[in-house]
Phi, psi and omega in degrees: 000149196274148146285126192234098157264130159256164190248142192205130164204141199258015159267134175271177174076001206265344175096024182296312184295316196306304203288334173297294192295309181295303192288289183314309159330306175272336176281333170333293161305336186277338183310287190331331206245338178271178213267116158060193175000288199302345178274346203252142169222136171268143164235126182243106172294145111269347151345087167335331192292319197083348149006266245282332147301343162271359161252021168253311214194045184299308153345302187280315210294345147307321174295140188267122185266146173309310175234172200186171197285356157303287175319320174312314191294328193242349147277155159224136324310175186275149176328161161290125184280320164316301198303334214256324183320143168246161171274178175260175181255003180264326183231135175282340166258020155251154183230217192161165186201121235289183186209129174225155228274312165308302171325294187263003165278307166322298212281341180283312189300001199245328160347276165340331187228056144246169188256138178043049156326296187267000159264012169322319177267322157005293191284312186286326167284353158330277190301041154198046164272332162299338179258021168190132128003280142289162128233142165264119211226124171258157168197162185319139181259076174206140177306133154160182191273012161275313170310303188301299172289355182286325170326284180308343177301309210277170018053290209212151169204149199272143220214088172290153181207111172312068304226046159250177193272319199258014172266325215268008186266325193240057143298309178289273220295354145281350171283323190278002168287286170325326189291304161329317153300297205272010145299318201246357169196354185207092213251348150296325187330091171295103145331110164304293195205171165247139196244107172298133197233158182068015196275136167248086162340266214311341175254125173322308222289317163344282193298299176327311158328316171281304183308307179313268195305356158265315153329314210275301191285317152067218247260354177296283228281131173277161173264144220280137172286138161301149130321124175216167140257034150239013152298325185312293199288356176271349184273292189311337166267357184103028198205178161277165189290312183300007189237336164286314203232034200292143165303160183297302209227115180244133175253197160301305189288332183242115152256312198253168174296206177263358167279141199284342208250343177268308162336281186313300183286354148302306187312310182300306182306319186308292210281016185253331188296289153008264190274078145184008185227140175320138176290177168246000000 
C-alpha cells in the first residue's frame, strides 16, 4: 500500500507546491530501480492553481481530459481513477492526475453540498493505493474541503513553515485543522515534520525562527530549505530542481548536484525514505 503524504499549510507562498513537486521527483529517483509498485509515485495537485502540474507535465497541462481529478471529487459514482493517471514528462515512474484550473474551483464550491464531501478522495485513491510506493499530495492554502480531503487522504504530513514571523503565526489554525481530521476520520493520521522554507542565513529574524520552532516542535523539524534560485528558475522552466540541475553522472543513490537546493530536497527525500519504509 502507497504511503500517502500531503504537504499542507493553510498559508500561500510557503513553498508548499516547490516541496510537493521536488519530494515526488526525488523519491522517483531514489526509486527508479526497484521492481513494479515500489518504484512508482503518484502526485496529486488539489491546488485549483495547478503549480505543482505544471512542473510534471507542463507540455499536457493544456490538454482537455474526458475526466479530470475534479471529476473523482464531484461525481458519483466516481471515474475509474486508473483510466485517468499520466506519466510525467520528466521521470517515467512519477505520474499525476490530470487537473484544470475551472474544474476544480467549481469542485471546491460544490463539495460542500455532497454527501461524504471529505473522504471523496480518499475513496478515489483507494483503487491504486497497491499501485505506488508514494503518493504525494499538494494543496490549496486556504481552509476548506479540497485541504480537508487531501488530509483525509494522508498518512502523514508534512508542514512547510515559512522562517518569518507571519509563517509560523498560521500554524495553531492547522494543527487545529489536523486535529479535527484525526477525531472525526483519520485518528493515525501523523505529523512527519515541519519543514523550514525559505531560509535566509543571513537574516536575524530567520534564525530566531528556527530556534522558535525547534524549541516549539523539537525532533519534528526537518532540516530546512534555503532560498536559492535555482528552485525559482527549475519552477519558470517546468520542471523539478533535480531535472533543471541534474548531477554529471546520476544513480538511485546520488541524485543531487553541485546545487545547493538539490542537496537539500535529496536530504528531504532520505529523510522521508528513512521514517516511513521498514527497516530491513
Amino acid at each position: 500500500m502507497a504511503i500517502t503524504i500531503t504537504i499542507a499549510n493553510e498559508k500561500g507562498g510557503v513553498g508548499k507546491t516547490t516541496t510537493a513537486v521536488n519530494l515526488a521527483a526525488g523519491l522517483a529517483l531514489r526509486l527508479i530501480n526497484r521492481a513494479g509498485a515500489a518504484s512508482r509515485v503518484l502526485l496529486v495537485d488539489m491546488d485549483p492553481q495547478g503549480h505543482a502540474l505544471l512542473a510534471t507535465a507542463f507540455d499536457r497541462s493544456q490538454q482537455r481530459h474526458p475526466a479530470s481529478l475534479a471529476s473523482l471529487l464531484t461525481e458519483t459514482p466516481p471515474p475509474s481513477a486508473q483510466r485517468l493517471i499520466q506519466k510525467s514528462e520528466h521521470h517515467p515512474n512519477l505520474f499525476y492526475i490530470p487537473s484544470d484550473h475551472s474544474e476544480m474551483i467549481h469542485a471546491a464550491r460544490e463539495l460542500p453540498s455532497l454527501m461524504a464531501n471529505e473522504t471523496r478522495l480518499q475513496r478515489a485513491l483507494a483503487s491504486v493505493q497497491s499501485d505506488y510506493a508514494y503518493i504525494i499530495i499538494d494543496t490549496p492554502p486556504t481552509t476548506g474541503d479540497l485541504l480537508i480531503n487531501a488530509l483525509v487522504a494522508a498518512n502523514l504530513v508534512i508542514v512547510p513553515v515559512e522562517t518569518s514571523y507571519l509563517g509560523v503565526s498560521g500554524l495553531i489554525e492547522l494543527q487545529r485543522t489536523i486535529e479535527q481530521v484525526q477525531t472525526h476520520f483519520r485518528p493515525d493520521l501523523k505529523i512527519l515534520g515541519y519543514l523550514p522554507t525559505l531560509c535566509e542565513e543571513q537574516r536575524v529574524e530567520a534564525q530566531e525562527i528556527l530556534a522558535e520552532l525547534q524549541q516549539r516542535y523539537k525532533k519534528l523539524i526537518l532540516p530546512p530549505i534555503h532560498k536559492a534560485s535555482d528552485l525559482a528558475y527549475a519552477h519558470s522552466s517546468h520542471m523539478d530542481v533535480f531535472s533543471y540541475r541534474p548531477p554529471r553522472v546520476r544513480t538511485s543513490e546520488n541524485i543531487a548536484s553541485s546545487s545547493r537546493a538539490t542537496h537539500e530536497y535529496a536530504d528531504l527525500v532520505e529523510t522521508v525514505m528513512q521514517k516511513t519504509q521498514p527497516k530491513p
